[in-house]
N, C-alpha and C positions, 0 to 999 in steps of 0.2 A: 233725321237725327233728333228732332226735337220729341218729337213721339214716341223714343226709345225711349229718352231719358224719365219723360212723364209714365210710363211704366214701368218703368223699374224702381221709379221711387215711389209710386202706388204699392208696388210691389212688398214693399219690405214694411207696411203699412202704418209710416210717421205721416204721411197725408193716404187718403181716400177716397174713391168717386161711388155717387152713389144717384141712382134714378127714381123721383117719386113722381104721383099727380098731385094735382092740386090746382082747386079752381076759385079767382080770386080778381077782382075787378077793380079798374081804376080806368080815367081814360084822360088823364092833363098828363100834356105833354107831349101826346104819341103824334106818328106823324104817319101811321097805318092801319088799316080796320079787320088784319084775322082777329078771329076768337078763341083758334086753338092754345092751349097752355100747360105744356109738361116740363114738368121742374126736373131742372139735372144738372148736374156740375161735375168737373172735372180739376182737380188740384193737386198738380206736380211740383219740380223742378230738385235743384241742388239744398234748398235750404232747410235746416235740420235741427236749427236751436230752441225748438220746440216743440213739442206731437200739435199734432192737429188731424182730429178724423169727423169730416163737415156731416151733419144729419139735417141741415135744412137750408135753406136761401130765400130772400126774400127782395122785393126792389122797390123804388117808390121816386118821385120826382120832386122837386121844387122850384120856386122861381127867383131867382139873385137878381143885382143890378150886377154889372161888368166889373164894378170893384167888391162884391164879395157883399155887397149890402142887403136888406131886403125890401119889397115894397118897391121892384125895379116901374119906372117908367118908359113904354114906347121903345125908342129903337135901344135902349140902353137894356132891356131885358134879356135875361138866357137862362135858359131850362137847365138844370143840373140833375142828372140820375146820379142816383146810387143803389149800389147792391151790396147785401150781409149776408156772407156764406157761415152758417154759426156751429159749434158743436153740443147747438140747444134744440130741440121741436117746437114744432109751434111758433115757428118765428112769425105770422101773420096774425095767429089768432091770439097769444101771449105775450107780442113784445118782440124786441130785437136785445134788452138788456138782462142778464142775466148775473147773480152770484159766479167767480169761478170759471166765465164764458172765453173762449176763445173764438174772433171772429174774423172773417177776411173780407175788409171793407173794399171794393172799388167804384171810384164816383168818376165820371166825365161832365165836363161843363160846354154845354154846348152854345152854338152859337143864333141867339135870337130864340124863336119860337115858331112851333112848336121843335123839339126835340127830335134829329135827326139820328139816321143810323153815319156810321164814318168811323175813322181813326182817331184817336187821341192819347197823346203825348205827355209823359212823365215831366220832360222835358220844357213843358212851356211856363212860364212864368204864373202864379199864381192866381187864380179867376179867370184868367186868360182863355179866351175862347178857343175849345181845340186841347187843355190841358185834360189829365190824368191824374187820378191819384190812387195810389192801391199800395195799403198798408195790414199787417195783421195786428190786431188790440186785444190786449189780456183784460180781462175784473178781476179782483177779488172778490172778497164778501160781505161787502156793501156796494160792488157795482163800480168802484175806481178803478180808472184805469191805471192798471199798474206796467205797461208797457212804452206807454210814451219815454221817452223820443224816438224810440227804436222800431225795426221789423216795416219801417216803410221803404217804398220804392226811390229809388234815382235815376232811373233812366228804365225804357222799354215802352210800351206802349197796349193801350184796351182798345178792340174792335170790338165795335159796336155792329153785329149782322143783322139784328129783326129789330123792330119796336111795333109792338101790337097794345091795342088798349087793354091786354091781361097779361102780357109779358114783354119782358127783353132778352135778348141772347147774343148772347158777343165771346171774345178772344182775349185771353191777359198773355202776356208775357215781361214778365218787369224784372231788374237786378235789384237786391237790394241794399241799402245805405252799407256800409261797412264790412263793406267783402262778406256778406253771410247770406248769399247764395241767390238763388233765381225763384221764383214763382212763375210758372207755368202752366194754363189750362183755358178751361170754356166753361160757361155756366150759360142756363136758362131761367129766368127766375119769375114768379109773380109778381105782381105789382100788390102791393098792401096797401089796406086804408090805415095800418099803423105806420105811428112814424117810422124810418130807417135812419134817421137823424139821432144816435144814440144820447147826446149831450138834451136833448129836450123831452127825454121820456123822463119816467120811472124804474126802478130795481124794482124784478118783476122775481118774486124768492123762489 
């Protein structure tokens, strides 16, 4: 059932899936040694309050303390991914922030080090080993987000299937805040030497 519905709203083409290569290296965090890495995404569900048609993705890792800090120490350390599904190119070689961008951020916090494949949960309390977050973010044209508070997740869950030192590849499925609808899909994404931490870059014009 769930894979009808992610075609059929492929379908009528307010979200789109789309398959590229792309060859791109990083290796903190992984917690396995393929080298293979083809970028592809997949982005369904019910939700509709605004187009989105993704042309890149990109992923990348950091290291927190368990309360959200940075500069963690020893067993208080966890790996956090995140991936940006964007409706920019170039998202590895130009940046993750752009004029105008619409992007589909999801981050898993995981637990200790290195960075495990598993479930993670919308549901868990914030920095919380095990939590989820997967929300969509607007810019303008200077790069603000003009989306907050809105289009993020409250409940469902991101599988995490592969972690290779040039990719990730996992499973979303999440409801989101205010009855406006479901996101639904899979992505495979590079790992980038640019940030995917959009609040610590640049507006890239």
């Amino acid at each position: 059932m769930r894979i009808a519905v992610i075609v059929t709203f492929v379908a009528t083409s307010v979200f789109s899936a789309l398959t590229f290569g792309c060859s791109s290296s990083s290796d903190d965090g992984v917690s396995n040694n393929s080298n293979e890495s083809v970028e592809s995404f997949v982005v369904g569900g019910t939700f509709d309050a605004l187009p989105f048609k993704p042309v890149d993705g990109m992923g990348g890792f950091t290291t927190l303390d368990k309360d959200g800090l940075p500069y963690p120490v020893g067993s208080n350390a966890q790996s956090v991914f995140r991936a940006i599904i964007s409706d920019r190119p170039d998202l590895c070689g130009a940046g993750s922030v752009r004029p105008n961008e619409t992007m589909l951020t999801i981050a898993a916090y995981g637990d200790g080090l290195p960075f495990q494949p598993g479930t993670y949960d919308t549901a868990m309390s914030e920095y919380n080993s095990g939590r989820a977050d997967v929300s969509l973010v607007t810019t303008d044209e200077t790069c603000s987000n003009t989306s907050f508070p809105h289009y993020f997740a409250v409940s469902g869950t991101v599988v995490i299937t592969s972690v290779t030192p040039t990719s990730v590849a996992g499973t979303f499925d999440v409801t989101l805040e205010g009855d406006l609808g479901t996101l639904q899909g899979s992505f495979n994404v590079p790992l980038c030497p640019s940030s995917v931490w959009p609040e610590t870059v640049s507006c890239v014009p």
